[in-house]
C-alpha positions in Angstrom: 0.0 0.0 0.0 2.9 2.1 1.2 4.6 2.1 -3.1 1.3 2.5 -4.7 0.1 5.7 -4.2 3.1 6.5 -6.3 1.9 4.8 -9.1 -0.6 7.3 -10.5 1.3 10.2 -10.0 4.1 8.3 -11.7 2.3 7.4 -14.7 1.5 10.7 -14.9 4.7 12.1 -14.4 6.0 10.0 -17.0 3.3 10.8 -19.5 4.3 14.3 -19.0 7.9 14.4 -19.7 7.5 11.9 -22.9 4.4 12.6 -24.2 5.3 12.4 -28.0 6.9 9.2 -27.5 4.4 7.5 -26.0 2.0 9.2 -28.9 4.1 7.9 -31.9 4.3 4.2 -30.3 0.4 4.2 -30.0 -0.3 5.6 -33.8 2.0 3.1 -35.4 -0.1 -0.3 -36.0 2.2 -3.1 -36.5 -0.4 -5.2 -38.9 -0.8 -2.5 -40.8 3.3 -2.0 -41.0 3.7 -5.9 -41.9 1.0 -5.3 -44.5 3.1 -2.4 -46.2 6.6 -4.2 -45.7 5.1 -7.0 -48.1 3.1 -4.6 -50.5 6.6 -2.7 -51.1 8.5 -5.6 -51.7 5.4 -6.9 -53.7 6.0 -3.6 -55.6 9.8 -4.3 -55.6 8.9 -8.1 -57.1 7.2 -6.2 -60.3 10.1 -4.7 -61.6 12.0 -7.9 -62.8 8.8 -9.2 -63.5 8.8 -6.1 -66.1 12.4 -6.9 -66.7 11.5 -10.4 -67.9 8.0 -9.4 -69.6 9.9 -7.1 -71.9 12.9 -9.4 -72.1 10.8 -12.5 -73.5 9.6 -9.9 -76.3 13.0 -9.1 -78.2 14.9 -10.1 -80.7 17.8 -12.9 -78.5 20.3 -10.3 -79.5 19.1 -7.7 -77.2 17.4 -9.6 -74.7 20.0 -8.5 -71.8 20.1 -4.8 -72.6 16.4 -4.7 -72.2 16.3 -6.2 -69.4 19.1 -4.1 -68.2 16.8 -1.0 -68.7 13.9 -2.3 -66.2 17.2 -3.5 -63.2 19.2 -0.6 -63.5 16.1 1.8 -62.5 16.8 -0.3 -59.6 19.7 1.5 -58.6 19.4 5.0 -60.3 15.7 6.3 -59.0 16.4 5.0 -55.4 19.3 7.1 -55.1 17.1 10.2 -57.0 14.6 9.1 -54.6 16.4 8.9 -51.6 18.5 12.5 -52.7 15.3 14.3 -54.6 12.6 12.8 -55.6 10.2 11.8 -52.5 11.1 15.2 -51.6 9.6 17.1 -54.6 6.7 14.2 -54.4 5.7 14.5 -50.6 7.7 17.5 -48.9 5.9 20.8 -47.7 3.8 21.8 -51.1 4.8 24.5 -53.1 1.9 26.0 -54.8 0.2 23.0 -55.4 2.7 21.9 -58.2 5.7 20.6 -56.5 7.0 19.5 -53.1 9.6 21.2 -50.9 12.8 20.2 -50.4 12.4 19.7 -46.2 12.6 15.6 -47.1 15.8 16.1 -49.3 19.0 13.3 -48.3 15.9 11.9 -46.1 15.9 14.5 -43.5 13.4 14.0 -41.1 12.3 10.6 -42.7 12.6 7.9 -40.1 10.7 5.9 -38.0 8.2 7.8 -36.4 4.8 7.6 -37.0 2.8 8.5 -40.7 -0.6 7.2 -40.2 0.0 4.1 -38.9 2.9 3.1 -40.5 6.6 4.5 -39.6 7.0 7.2 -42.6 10.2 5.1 -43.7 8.3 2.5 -45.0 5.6 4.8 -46.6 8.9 6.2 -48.1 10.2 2.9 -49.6 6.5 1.6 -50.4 6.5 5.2 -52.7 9.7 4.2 -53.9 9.3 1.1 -55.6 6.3 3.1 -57.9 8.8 5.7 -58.4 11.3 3.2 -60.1 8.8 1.1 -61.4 7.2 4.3 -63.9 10.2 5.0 -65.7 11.0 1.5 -66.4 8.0 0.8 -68.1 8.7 3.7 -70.8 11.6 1.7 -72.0 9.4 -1.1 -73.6 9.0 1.7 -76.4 12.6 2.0 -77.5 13.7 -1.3 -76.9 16.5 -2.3 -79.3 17.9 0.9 -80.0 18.4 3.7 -77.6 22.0 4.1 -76.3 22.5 3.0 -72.6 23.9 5.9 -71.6 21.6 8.1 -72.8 18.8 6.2 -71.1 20.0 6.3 -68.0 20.3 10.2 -67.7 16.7 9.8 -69.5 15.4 8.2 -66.6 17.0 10.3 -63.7 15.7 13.6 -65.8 12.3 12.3 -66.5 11.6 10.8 -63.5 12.9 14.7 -61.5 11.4 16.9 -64.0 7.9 14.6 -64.9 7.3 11.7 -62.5 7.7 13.8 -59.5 5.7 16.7 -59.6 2.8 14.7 -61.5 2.9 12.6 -58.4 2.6 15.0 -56.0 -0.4 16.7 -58.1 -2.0 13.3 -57.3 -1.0 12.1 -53.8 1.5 15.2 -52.3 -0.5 16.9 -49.5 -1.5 20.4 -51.1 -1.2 18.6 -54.7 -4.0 20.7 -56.8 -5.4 17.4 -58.6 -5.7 16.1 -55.1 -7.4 19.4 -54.2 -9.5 19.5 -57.2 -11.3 15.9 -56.0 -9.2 13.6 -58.8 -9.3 9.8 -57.5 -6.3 7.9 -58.4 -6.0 5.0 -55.5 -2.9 3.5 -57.0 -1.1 5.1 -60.0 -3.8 5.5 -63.2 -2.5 8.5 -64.1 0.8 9.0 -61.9 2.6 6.0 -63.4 0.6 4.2 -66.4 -0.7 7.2 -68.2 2.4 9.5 -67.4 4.6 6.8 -68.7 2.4 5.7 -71.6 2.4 9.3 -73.3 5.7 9.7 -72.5 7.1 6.7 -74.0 4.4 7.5 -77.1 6.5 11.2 -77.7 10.1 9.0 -77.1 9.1 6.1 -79.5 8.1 8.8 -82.1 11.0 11.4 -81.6 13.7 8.3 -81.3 12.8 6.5 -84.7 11.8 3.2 -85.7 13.9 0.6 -85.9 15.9 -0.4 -88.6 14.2 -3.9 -89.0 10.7 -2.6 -88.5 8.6 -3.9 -91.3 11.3 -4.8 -93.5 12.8 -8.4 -91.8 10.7 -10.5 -89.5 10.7 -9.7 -85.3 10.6 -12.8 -83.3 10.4 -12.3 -79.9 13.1 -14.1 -78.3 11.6 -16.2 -75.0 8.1 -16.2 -74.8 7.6 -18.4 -72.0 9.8 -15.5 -69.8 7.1 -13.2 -71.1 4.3 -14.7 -69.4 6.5 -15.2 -66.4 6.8 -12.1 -66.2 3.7 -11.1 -66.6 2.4 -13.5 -63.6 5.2 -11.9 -61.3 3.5 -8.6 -62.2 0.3 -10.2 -61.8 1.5 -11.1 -58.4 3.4 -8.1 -57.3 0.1 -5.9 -58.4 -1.8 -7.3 -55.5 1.2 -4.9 -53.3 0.8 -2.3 -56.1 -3.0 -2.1 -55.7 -4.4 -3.0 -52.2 -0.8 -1.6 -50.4 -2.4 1.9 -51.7 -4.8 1.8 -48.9 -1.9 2.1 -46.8 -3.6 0.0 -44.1 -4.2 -3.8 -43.8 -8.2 -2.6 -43.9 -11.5 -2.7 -45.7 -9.8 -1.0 -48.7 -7.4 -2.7 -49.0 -9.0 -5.9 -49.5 -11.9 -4.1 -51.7 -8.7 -3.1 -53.7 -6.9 -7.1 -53.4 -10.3 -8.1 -55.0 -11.0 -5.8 -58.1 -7.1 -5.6 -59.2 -7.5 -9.9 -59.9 -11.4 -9.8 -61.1 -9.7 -7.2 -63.5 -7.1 -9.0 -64.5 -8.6 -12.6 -65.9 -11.3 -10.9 -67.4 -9.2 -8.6 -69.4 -6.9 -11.3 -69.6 -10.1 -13.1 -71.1 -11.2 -10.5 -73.5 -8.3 -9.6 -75.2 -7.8 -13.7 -76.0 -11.4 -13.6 -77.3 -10.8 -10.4 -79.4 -7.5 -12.1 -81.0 -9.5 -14.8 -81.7 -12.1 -13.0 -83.5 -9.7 -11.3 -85.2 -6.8 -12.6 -86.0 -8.2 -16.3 -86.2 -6.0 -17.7 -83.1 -5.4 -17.0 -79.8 -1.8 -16.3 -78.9 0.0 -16.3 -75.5 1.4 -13.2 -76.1 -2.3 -11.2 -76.1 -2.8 -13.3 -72.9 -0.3 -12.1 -70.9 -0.6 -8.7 -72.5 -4.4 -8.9 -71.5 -3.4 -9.5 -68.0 -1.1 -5.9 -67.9 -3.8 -4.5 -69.5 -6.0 -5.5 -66.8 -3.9 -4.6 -64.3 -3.6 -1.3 -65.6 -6.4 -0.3 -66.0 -8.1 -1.2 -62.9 -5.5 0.8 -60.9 -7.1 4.2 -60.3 -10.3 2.6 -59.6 -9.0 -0.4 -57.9 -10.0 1.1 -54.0 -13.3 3.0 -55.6 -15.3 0.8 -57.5 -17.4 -2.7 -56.8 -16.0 -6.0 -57.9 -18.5 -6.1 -60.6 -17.2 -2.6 -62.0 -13.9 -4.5 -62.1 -15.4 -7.2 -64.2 -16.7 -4.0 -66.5 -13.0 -2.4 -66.8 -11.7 -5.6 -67.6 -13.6 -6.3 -70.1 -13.5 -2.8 -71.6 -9.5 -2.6 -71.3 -9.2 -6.1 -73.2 -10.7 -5.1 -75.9 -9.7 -1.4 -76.0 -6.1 -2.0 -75.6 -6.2 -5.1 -78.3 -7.3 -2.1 -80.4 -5.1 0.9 -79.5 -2.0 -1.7 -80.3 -3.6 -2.2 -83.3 -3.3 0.6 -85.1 0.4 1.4 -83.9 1.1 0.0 -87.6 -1.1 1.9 -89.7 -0.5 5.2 -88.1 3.5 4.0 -88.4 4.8 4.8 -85.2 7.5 1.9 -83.6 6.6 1.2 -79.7 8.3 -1.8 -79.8 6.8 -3.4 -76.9 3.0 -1.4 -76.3 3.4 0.7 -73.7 1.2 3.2 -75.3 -1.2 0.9 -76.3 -1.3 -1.1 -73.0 -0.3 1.5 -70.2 -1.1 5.0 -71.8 -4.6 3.7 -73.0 -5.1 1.8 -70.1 -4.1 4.3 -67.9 -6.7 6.7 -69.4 -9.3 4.0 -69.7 -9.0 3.5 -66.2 -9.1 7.4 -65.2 -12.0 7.9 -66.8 -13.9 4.7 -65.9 -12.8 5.6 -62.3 -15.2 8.7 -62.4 -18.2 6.6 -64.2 -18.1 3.4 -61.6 -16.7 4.7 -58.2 -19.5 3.3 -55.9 -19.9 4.5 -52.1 -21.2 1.1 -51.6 -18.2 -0.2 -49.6 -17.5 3.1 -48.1 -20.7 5.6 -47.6 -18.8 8.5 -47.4 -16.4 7.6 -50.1 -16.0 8.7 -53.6 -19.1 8.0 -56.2 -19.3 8.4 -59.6 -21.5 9.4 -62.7 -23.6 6.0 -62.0 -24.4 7.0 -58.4 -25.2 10.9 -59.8 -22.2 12.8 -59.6 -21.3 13.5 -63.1 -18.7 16.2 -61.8 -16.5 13.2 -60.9 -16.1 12.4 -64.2 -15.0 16.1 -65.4 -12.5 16.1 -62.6 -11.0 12.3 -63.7 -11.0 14.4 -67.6 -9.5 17.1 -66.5 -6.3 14.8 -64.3 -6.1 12.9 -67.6 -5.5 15.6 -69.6 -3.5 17.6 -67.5 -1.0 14.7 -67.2 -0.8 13.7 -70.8 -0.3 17.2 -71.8 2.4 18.0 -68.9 4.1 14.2 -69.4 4.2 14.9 -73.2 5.5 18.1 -73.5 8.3 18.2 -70.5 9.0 15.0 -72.0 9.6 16.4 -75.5 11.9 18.9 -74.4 14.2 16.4 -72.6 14.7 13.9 -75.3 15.4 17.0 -77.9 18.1 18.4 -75.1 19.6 14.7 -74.9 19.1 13.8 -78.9 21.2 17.2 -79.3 24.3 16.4 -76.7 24.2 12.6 -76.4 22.6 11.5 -79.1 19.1 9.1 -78.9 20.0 6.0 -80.8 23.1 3.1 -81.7 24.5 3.6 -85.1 22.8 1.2 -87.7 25.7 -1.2 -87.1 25.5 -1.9 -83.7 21.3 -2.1 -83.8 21.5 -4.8 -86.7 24.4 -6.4 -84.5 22.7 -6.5 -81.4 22.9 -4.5 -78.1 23.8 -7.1 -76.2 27.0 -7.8 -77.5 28.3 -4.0 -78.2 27.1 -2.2 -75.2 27.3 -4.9 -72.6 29.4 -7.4 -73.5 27.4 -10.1 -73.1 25.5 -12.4 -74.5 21.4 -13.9 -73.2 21.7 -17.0 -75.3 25.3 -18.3 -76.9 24.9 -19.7 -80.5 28.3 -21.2 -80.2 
């Protein structure tokens, strides 16, 4: 009896002098922390699953040097990242455009509580969509583009483009985020950004040599659809680690992102089949990104049957948009217009048609619920980021086209990359 009436006036005293400890340790959930440890390396997980999608799809003499373009981002944008970019993404805004520089080097990044995660891991959960984006914009000048010149590519675009879009979107103060745009996991921030982008590099770069002159056979298809289940798989992070939480949202998001992805994986098969009289393996797996895509803004807003809609719609619509890559003569060697810039947009849009407050009654809704402004706003993110995405984009490859240069002489393309820029070799003849 005598020790405790101490023990109030203790716990009090304590409270007192730590107070923001004992406030940070509370905040910080550790399910939801183990949930968004696995979604970033989920996230992580995609990008050699994008290394070996895009591998499986070229020519055997440049199968390394395209892979090289997803594994290197590896290294480059985490150091931006970790130096620049989640500072101009998610420091203090700046007019509604960019962040600050407060989180430069990391400063004041560590373990204390965002939400109810540590901020580090919100940090490295960011990052892996950061390296990730600029990645994907190399399927469209596969076979052709000078290493070196690609990597400065990715460390500009990714500072000057990726950044500041992203902070529109997700940075507190952002003005898309302001002006009501949904985006739960990277419609517009990654696939569209990156799809226009790589449209405006594809064109500006060149076609190559080969292109419709000499048959292209991809080199490993069976890599291709391994890589596209490992993207399949590592979307699931992509998707439901957006809600940031192991919650409701998150598994609303789990859901839609794999109803999405069979059925678009479905529908382009069936279109192929239509209309080019067989169903190849290659528009199944490129059904599944397509799915994936496009379901990623709307992934945490719409019902599972609005994910069977957009799965069905991005099957067939991106079938088309690859399709007419020929006629209208433009080389994206690997689709990423067709599949990420279209499906990106798709996605956008349908987001602001099929967002439901079904699971969440104060959430977003959509034109089906009544709110046709939702679908203005998703119009007007879509357009601001294509138009931003194309035209910063335009100005860096002209700067780099007019110092470095874009493309391998005609030699070393018809040679193979592999061999002259890496020293290496995917698959010995001899």
């Amino acid at each position: 009896m005598t020790h405790s009436r101490w023990i109030l006036p203790g716990a009090l005293a304590v409270f007192l002098i730590f107070p923001a400890t004992l406030f940070a340790q509370d905040k910080i959930d550790s399910g939801d922390t183990a949930w968004m440890l696995i979604s970033s390396a989920l996230v992580m997980l995609m990008i050699p699953g994008l290394a070996l999608f895009y591998g499986g799809m070229v020519r055997s003499q440049n199968v390394l040097s395209t892979i090289m373009h997803s594994m290197i981002a590896l290294g480059l944008i985490t150091v931006q990242w970790v130096v620049l970019g989640y500072s101009l993404s998610f420091g203090d805004d700046v007019g509604g455009v960019i962040g600050g520089l407060n989180y430069m080097f990391l400063q004041g990044v560590g373990v204390e509580a965002y939400g109810s995660i540590p901020h580090m891991v919100f940090m490295m959960f960011q990052g892996m969509f950061a390296i990730i984006t600029p990645a994907l914009i190399s399927g469209a000048i596969a076979e052709r583009m000078k290493f070196s010149t690609y990597c400065v590519f990715i460390l500009l675009w990714s500072t000057l483009v990726y950044d500041p879009v992203a902070h529109w979107v997700w940075g507190d103060g952002g003005w898309l985020l302001a002006l009501g745009a949904l985006d739960f996991a990277g419609g517009t921030v990654v696939h569209l950004n990156s799809g226009v982008s790589a449209l405006v590099l594809a064109i500006m770069i060149g076609r190559r040599v080969s292109y419709e002159r000499e048959p292209i056979y991809p080199s490993n298809l069976p890599m291709t659809m391994l890589g596209a289940a490992l993207l399949w798989f590592g979307w699931f992070g992509f998707n439901a680690g957006s809600a940031l939480a192991a919650n409701q949202s998150a598994v609303l998001a789990f859901t839609t992102t794999h109803i999405a992805a069979g059925t678009a994986a479905l529908a382009w098969t069936l279109a192929e089949w239509i209309h080019a009289k067989k169903p190849s393996m290659l528009g199944t797996a490129s059904g599944i990104v397509a799915g994936l895509v496009a379901i990623t803004p709307a992934a945490g807003f719409v019902s599972p049957m609005g994910a069977l809609v957009i799965g069905v719609l991005a099957g067939v619509v991106c079938y088309m948009a690859v399709l007419i890559k020929r006629p209208l003569g433009y080389d994206d060697s690997l689709d990423v217009f067709g599949i990420h810039g279209i499906g990106g947009l798709l996605g956008a849009l349908l987001t602001g048609v099929l967002a439901t407050t079904a699971f969440d009654p104060e959430g977003a809704s959509g034109l089906l619920e009544g709110n046709a402004a939702q679908l203005g706003v998703q119009a007007v993110a879509v357009l601001a980021t294509a138009a931003y995405a194309a035209i910063v984009t335009f100005i860096i490859v002209k700067v780099l086209d007019l110092t470095m240069g874009l493309r391998v002489e005609e030699e070393v393309e018809r040679e193979g990359l592999d061999v002259i820029l890496h020293g290496e070799q995917g698959y010995r003849i001899s």
